[in-house]
VOTI-222333 format. One record per residue (C-alpha): x, y, z. Coordinates in steps of 0.05 Angstrom, whole numbers, m for minus. Example, Ala and Ser with C-alpha at 12.3 -4.5 7.8 and 13.67 -1.06 7.14 Angstrom:
2
+--------+--------+--------+
|      u |      v |      w |
+--------+--------+--------+
|    246 |    m90 |    156 |
|    273 |    m21 |    143 |
+--------+--------+--------+
REM end
This chain:
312
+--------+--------+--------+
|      u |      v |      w |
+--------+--------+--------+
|  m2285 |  m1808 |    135 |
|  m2301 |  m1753 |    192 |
|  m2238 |  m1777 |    233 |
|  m2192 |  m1772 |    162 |
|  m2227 |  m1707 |    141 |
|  m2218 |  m1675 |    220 |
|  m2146 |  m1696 |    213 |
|  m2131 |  m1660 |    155 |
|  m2164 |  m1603 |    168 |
|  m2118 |  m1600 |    217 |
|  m2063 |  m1612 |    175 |
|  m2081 |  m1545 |    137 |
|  m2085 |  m1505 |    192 |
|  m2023 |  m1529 |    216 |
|  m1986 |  m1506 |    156 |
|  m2017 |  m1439 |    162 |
|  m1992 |  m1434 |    226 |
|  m1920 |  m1457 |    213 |
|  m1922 |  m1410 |    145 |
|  m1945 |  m1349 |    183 |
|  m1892 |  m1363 |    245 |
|  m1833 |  m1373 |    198 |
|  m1841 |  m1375 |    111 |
|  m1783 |  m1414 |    106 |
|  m1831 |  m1472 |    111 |
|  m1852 |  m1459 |     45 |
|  m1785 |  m1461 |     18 |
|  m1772 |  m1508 |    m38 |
|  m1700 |  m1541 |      5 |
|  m1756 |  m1554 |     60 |
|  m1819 |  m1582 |     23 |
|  m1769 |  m1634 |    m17 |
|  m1735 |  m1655 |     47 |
|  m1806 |  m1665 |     78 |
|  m1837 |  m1695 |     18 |
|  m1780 |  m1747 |     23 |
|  m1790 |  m1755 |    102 |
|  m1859 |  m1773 |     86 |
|  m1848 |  m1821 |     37 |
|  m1798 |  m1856 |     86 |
|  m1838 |  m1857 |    150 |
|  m1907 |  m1866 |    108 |
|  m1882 |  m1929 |     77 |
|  m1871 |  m1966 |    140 |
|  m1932 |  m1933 |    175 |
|  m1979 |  m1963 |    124 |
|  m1954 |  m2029 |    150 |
|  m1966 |  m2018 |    224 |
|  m2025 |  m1988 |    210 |
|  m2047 |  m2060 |    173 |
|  m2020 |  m2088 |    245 |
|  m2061 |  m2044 |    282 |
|  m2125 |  m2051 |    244 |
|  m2128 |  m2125 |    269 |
|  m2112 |  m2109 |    336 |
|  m2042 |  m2119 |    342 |
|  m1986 |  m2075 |    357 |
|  m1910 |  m2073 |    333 |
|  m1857 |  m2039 |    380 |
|  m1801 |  m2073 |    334 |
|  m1788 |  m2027 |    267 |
|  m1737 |  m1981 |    304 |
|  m1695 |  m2037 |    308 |
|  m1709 |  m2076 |    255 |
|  m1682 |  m2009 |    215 |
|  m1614 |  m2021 |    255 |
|  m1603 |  m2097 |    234 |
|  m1632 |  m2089 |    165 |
|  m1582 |  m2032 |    150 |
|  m1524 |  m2062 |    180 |
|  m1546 |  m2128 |    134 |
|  m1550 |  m2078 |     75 |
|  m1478 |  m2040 |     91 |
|  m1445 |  m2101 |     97 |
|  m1467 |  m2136 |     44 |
|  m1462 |  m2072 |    m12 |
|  m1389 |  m2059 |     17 |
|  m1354 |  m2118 |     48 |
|  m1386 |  m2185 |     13 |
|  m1399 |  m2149 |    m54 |
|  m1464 |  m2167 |    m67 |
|  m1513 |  m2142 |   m123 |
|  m1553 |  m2087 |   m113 |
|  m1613 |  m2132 |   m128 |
|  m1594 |  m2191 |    m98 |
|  m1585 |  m2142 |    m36 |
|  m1653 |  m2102 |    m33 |
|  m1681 |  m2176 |    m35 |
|  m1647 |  m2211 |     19 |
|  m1662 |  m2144 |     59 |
|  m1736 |  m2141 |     38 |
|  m1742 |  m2218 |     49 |
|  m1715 |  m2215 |    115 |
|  m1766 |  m2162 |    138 |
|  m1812 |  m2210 |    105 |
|  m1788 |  m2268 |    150 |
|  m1781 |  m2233 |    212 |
|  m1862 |  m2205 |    201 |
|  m1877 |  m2289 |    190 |
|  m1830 |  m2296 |    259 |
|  m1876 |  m2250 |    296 |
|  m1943 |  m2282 |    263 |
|  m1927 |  m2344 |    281 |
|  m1913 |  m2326 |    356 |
|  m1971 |  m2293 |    361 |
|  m2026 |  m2338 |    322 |
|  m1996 |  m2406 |    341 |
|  m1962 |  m2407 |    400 |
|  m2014 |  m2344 |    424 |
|  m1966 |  m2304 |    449 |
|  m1981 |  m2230 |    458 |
|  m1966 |  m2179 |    402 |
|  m1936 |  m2134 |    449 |
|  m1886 |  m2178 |    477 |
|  m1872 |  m2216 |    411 |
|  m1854 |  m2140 |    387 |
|  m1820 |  m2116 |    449 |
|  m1784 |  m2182 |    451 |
|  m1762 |  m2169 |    378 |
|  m1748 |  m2093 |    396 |
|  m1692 |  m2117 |    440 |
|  m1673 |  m2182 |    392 |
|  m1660 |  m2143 |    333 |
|  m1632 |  m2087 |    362 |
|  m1578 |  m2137 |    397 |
|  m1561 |  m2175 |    340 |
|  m1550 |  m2114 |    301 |
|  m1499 |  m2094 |    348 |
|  m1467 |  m2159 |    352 |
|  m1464 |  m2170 |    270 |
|  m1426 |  m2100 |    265 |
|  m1385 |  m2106 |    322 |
|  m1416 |  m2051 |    361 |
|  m1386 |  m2004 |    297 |
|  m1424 |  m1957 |    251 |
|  m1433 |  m1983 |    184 |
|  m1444 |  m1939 |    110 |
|  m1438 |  m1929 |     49 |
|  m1386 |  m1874 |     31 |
|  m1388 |  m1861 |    m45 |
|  m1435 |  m1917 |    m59 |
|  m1388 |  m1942 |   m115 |
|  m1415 |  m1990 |   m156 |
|  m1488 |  m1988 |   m129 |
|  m1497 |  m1913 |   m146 |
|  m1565 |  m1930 |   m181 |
|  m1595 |  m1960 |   m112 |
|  m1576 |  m1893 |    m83 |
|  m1606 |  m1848 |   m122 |
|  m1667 |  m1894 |   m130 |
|  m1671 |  m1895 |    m44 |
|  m1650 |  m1811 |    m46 |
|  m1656 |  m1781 |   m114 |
|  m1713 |  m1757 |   m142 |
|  m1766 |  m1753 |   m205 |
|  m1783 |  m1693 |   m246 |
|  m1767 |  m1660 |   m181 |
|  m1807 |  m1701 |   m133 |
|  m1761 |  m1746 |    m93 |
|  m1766 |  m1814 |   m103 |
|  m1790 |  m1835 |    m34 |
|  m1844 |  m1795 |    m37 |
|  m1853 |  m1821 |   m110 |
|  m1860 |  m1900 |    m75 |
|  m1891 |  m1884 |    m21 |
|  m1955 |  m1855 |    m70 |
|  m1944 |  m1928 |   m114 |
|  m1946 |  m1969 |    m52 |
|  m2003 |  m1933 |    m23 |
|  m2044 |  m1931 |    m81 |
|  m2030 |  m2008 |    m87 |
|  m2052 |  m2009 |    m10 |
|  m2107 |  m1971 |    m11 |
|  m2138 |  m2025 |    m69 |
|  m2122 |  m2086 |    m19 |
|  m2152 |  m2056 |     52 |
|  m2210 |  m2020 |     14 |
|  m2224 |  m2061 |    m49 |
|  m2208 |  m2129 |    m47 |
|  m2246 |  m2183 |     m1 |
|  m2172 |  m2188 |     35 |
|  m2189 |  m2122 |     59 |
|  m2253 |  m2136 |     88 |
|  m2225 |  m2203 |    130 |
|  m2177 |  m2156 |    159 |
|  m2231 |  m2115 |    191 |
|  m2271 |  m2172 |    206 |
|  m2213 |  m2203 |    240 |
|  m2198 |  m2127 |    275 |
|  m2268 |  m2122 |    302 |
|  m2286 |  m2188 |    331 |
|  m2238 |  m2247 |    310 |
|  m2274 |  m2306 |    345 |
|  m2336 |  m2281 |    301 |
|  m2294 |  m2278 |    240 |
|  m2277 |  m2343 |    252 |
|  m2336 |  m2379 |    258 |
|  m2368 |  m2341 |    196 |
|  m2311 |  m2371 |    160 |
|  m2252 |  m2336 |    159 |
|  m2180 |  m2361 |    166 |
|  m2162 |  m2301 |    225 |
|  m2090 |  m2335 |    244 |
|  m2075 |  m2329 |    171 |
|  m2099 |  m2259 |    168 |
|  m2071 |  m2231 |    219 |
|  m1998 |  m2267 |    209 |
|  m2008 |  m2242 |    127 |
|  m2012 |  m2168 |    165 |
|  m1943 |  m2178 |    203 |
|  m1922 |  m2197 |    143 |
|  m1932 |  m2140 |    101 |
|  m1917 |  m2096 |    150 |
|  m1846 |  m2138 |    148 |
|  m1849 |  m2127 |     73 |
|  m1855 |  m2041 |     85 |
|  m1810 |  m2042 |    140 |
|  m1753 |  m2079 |     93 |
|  m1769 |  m2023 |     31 |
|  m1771 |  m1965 |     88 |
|  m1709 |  m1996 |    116 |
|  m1670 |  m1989 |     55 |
|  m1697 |  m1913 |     39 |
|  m1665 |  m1896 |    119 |
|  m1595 |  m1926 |    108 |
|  m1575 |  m1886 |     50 |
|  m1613 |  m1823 |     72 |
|  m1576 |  m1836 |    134 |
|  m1512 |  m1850 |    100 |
|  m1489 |  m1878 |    165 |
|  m1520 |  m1938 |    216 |
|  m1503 |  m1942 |    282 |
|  m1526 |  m2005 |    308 |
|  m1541 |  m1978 |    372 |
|  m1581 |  m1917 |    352 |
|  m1602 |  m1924 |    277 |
|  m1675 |  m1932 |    274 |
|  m1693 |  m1909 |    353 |
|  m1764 |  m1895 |    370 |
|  m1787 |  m1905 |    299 |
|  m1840 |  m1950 |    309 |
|  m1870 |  m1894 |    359 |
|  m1876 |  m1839 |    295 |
|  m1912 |  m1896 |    256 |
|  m1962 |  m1923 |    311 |
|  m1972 |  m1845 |    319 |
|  m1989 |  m1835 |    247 |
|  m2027 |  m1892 |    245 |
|  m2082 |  m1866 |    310 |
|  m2071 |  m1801 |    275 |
|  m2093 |  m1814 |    214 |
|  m2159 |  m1856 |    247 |
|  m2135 |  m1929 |    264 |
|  m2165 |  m1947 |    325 |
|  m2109 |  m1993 |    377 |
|  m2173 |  m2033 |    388 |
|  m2174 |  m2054 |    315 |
|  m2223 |  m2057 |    259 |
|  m2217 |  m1982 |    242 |
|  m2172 |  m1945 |    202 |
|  m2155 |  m1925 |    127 |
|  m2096 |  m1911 |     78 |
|  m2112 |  m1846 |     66 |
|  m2119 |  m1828 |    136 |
|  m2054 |  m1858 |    155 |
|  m2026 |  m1819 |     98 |
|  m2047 |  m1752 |    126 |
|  m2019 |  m1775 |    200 |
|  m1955 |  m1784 |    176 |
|  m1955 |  m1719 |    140 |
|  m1982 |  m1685 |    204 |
|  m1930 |  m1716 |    242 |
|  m1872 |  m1686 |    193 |
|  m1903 |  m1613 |    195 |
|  m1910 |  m1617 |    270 |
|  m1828 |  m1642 |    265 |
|  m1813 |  m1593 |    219 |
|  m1848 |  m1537 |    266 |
|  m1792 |  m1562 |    323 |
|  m1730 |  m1551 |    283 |
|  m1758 |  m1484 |    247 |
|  m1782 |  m1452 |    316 |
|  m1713 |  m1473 |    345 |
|  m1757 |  m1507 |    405 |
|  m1702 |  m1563 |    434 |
|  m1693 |  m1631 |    397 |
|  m1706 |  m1659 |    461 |
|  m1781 |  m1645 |    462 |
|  m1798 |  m1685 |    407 |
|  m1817 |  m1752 |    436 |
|  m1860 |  m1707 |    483 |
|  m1898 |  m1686 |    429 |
|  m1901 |  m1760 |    399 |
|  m1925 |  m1772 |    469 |
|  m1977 |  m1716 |    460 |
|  m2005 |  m1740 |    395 |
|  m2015 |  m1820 |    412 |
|  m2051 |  m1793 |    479 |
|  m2087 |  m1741 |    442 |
|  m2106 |  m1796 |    385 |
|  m2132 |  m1842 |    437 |
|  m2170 |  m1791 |    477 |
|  m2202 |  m1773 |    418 |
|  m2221 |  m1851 |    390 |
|  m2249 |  m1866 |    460 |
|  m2299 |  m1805 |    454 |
|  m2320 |  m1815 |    388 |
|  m2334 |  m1895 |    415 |
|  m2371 |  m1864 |    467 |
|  m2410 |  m1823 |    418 |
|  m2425 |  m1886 |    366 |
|  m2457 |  m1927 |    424 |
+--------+--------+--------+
REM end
């Protein structure tokens, strides 16, 4: 709990800052456009963060975005599919994809960060090549109107991502912190040839943890495309996976595995959003964000390797 509670001490402090260097931060347009950044990038974060707690690492998300919203796009608007039937196939495919990479990486041992990068560059390919290099949408959403406001709208003022994203954590939160499924995920993070021989299944673990994270990454996908209105297959999605690996040390997930919580990836994610929202309100260049994502991940792991230090 320190590393949670450090982090969102931060977090306050942070919004004093930004509300003392320009109020607008605390304008209502602002807050609902953050609250419904946070539900997007928290929902896939939860699942990297599941990754990361057993040790692994996924570099493919960004692009998984691109090919899952093209899929979605084409099928809404050119092959008339439900609604339903669509947030399935799209949900089932980041499902499938997650049981691609466990598989690699359990069975045939390959390593997560090649399986990922290998799938960063897959995905982002075949995306390209399914929309013939074009950018795909939505335009009025006409006869799906209900999935749009569900992905963008909002609830008694609260917009709906933000609304899933506090289901899907609280759902989350019960399976890594209550539930024996939890505890072989840690076990698995912290010393998997010891998990094994006390008795637990680690290639199924860890592969169930690509899986879920497949699972988010399909739900977060769809939430992108129609806030995006508009998916470039050659851009959609770029450098996501860095803003949830981010929120995921942030928030107190160690990239050696065995350590992290929801709550604390919770309050990376919405560090990483005020930080974002600093940029654009202080008018500091666009182009300095991924230097502060930089910043953050080195800061995070600076700071896990002292407080290892410390522990032993």
């Amino acid at each position: 709990m320190k590393k949670e509670l450090g982090t969102f001490l931060l977090l306050v402090v942070l919004c004093i800052v930004v509300t003392a260097l320009n109020p607008r931060f605390l304008a209502p347009a602002n807050l609902q456009n953050m609250a419904r950044l946070i539900g997007a990038y928290g929902i896939f974060s939860i699942g990297l963060g599941l990754v990361i707690i057993t040790g692994g690492i996924d570099l493919s998300v960004g692009s998984l975005f691109a090919l899952l919203g093209v899929l979605l796009s084409m099928m809404l608007t050119e092959w008339g599919w439900s609604s339903v039937l669509a947030v399935l196939v799209v949900i089932g495919a980041g499902m499938a994809f997650g049981s691609l990479h466990g598989f690699l990486i359990t069975r045939v041992r390959v390593q997560p960060f090649i399986v990922t990068l290998c799938g960063l560059l897959f995905y982002r390919g075949l995306a390209r090549f399914i929309a013939n290099d074009e950018t795909k949408g939505f335009g009025s959403a006409a006869g799906f109107e209900t999935l749009r406001n569900v992905a963008t709208g909002s609830l008694v003022g609260i917009p709906t991502p933000f609304v899933l994203l506090a289901v899907i954590s609280l759902v989350m939160w019960v399976v890594l912190h209550r539930s024996v499924y939890g505890r072989y995920l840690f076990a698995v993070g912290r010393n998997e040839v010891a998990a094994r021989y006390s008795g637990i299944n680690s290639r199924n673990v860890v592969a169930s943890a690509y899986i879920l994270s497949g699972a988010l990454a399909g739900i977060a996908g769809i939430v992108f495309a129609f806030y995006t209105n508009s998916i470039s297959p050659s851009s959609h999605g770029n450098f996501f996976e860095l803003y949830g690996i981010a929120a995921a040390v942030l928030g107190g997930c160690s990239l050696r595995g065995g350590e992290g919580s929801i709550i604390g990836i919770l309050i990376g994610t919405a560090l990483l959003q005020v930080l974002q929202n600093l940029v654009n309100l202080l008018g500091i260049p666009s182009s300095l964000n991924f230097a502060v994502m930089g910043a953050v991940i080195l800061i995070g792991v600076i700071a896990d390797q002292i407080l290892q230090r410390r522990a032993s």
